[in-house]
C-alpha positions as MATLAB code, in Angstrom:
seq = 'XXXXXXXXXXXXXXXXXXXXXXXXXXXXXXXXXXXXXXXXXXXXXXXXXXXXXXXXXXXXXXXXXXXXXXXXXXXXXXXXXXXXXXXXXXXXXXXXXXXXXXXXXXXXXXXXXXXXXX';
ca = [
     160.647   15.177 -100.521;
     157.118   13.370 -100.685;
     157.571   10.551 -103.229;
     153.854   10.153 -103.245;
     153.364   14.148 -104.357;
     155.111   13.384 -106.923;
     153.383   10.199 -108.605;
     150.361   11.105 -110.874;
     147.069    9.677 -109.061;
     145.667    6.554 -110.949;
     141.636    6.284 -110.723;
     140.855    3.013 -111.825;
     137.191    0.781 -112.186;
     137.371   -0.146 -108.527;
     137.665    3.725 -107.392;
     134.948    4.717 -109.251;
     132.738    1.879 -108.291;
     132.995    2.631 -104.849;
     132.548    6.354 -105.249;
     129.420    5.350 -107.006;
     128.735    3.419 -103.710;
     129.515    6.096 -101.312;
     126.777    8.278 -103.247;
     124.589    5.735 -103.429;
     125.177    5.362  -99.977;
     124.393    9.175  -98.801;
     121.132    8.759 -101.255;
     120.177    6.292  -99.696;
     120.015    7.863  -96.182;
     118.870   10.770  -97.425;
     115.284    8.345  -99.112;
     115.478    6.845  -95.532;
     115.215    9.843  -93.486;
     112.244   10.998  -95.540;
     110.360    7.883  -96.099;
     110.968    6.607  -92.646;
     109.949    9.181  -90.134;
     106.802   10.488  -89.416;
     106.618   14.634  -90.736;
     108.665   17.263  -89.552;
     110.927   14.300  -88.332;
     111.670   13.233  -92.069;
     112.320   16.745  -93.089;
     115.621   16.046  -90.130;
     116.830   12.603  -90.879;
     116.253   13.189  -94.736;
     119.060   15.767  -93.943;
     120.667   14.902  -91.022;
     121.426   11.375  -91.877;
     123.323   11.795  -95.301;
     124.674   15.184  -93.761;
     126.044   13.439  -90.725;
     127.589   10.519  -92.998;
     129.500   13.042  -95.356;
     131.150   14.728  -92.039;
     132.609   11.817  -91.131;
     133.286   10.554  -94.645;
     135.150   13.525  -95.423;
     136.877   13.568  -92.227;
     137.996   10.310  -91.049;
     137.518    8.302  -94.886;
     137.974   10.554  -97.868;
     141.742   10.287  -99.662;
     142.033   13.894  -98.790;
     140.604   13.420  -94.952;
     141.240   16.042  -92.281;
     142.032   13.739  -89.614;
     144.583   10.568  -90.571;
     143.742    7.641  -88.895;
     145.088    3.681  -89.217;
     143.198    1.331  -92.101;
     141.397   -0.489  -89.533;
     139.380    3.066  -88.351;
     138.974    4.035  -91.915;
     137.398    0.146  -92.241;
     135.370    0.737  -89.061;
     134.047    4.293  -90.932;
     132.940    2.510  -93.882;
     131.603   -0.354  -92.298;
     129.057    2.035  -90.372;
     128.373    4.284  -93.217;
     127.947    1.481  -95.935;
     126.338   -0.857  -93.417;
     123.267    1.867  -91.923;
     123.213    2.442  -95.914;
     121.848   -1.499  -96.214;
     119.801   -1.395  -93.064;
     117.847    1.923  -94.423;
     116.672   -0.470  -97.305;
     115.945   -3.269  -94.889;
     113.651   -1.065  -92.634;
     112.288    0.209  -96.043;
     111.307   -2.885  -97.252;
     113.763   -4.021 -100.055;
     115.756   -6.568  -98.996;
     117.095   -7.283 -102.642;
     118.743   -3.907 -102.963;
     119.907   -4.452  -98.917;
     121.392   -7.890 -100.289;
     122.465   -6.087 -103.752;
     124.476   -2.930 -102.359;
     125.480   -4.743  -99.246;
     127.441   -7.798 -101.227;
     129.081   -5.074 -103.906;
     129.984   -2.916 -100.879;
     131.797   -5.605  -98.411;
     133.668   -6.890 -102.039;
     134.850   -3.284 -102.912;
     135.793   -2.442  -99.720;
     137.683   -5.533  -99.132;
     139.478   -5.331 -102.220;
     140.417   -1.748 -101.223;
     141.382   -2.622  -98.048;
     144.087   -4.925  -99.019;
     145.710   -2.689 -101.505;
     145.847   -0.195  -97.793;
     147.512   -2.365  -95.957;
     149.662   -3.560  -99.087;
];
């Protein structure tokens, strides 16, 4: 039997915090699509872009993903994701919230990264 299945699941600050990031993160690809492209291109990245990074969130990242790989390609998924999430505000002008959400994402994730390979 799965002794995992059976232990209730504990959120705690940090989880929350960096589900707040990962939404921040699709947002913020989503504002880059549109802002960034000239028309009828915005209209695709505005989509495409936060569309593209749930896929692979959900299959390669999420707690629940469809395909299970190591920590260190879950890292490398977040590092893209969270990472083209700070370059969009670079290329858009705001370094401070580049600086901002790039600092509280490498902390989070490695803080959650050592409790995976705990």
């Amino acid at each position: 039997m799965n002794e995992q299945a059976t232990q209730p699941v504990r959120i705690g600050p940090l989880d929350v915090l960096r589900f707040l990031l990962e939404l921040f993160a699709f947002f913020t690809l989503g504002l880059w699509g549109f802002v960034a492209w000239p028309p009828f291109l915005n209209v695709v990245f505005g989509i495409g872009a936060p569309l593209f990074a749930i896929v692979l969130w959900g299959l390669f990242r999420s707690p629940k993903a469809v395909i299970s790989i190591d920590p260190f390609g879950k890292a490398l998924v977040e590092i893209v994701i969270m990472g083209s999430a700070a370059l969009a505000w670079l290329v858009m002008g705001q370094w401070i919230v580049a600086i901002v959400f790039g600092v509280i994402a490498v902390v989070t994730g490695v803080i959650s990264g050592r409790k995976d390979f705990a």
